[in-house]
C-alpha positions in Angstrom: 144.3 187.1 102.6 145.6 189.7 100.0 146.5 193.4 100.8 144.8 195.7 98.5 148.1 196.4 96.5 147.9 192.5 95.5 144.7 192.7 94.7 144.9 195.0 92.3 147.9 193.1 90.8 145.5 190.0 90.3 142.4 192.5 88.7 144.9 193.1 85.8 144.1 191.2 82.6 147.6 191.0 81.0 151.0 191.4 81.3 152.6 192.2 85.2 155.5 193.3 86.5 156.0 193.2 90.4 158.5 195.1 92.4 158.4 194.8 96.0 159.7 194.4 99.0 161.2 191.3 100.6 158.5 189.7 102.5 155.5 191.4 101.0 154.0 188.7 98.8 155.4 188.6 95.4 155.9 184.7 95.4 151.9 184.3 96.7 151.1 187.1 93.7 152.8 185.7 91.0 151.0 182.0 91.9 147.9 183.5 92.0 148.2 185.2 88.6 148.9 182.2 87.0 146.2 180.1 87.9 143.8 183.5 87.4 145.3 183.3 84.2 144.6 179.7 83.7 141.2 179.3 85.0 140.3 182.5 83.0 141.4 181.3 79.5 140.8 177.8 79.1 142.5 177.4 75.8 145.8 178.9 77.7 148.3 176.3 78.1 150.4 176.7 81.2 153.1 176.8 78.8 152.0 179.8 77.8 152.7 181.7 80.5 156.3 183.1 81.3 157.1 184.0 85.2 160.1 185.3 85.9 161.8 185.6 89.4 165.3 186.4 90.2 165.5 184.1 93.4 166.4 180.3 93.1 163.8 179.8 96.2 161.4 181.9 95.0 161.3 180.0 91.6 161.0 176.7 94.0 158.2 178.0 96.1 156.4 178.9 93.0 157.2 175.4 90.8 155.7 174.0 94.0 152.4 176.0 94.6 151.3 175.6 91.1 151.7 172.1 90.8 
């Protein structure tokens, strides 16, 4: 379940910058933008798409939940 602050993260149509907290979701965010953004706009390659996190584990939890 998503607090309302995420939600309005994932009603956004383009670009996103998150800046949080440690434990308050950014990882789970960040996943489901991307696959908003790729069930949204078919022709969107997932190369397409640039996420940027500035955690080695984060990076791994989200390689992992979007494969």
């Amino acid at each position: 379940m998503l607090t309302p602050a995420q939600e309005q993260v994932l009603a956004r149509a383009s670009h996103t910058v998150i800046i949080a907290n440690a434990g308050s979701g950014k990882t789970r965010v960040l996943v489901e933008q991307y696959i908003k953004f790729l069930l949204d706009n078919h022709s969107l390659s997932p190369r397409e798409i640039v996420t940027i996190t500035f955690s080695e584990q984060s990076a791994r939890d989200i390689k992992k939940k979007i494969r």
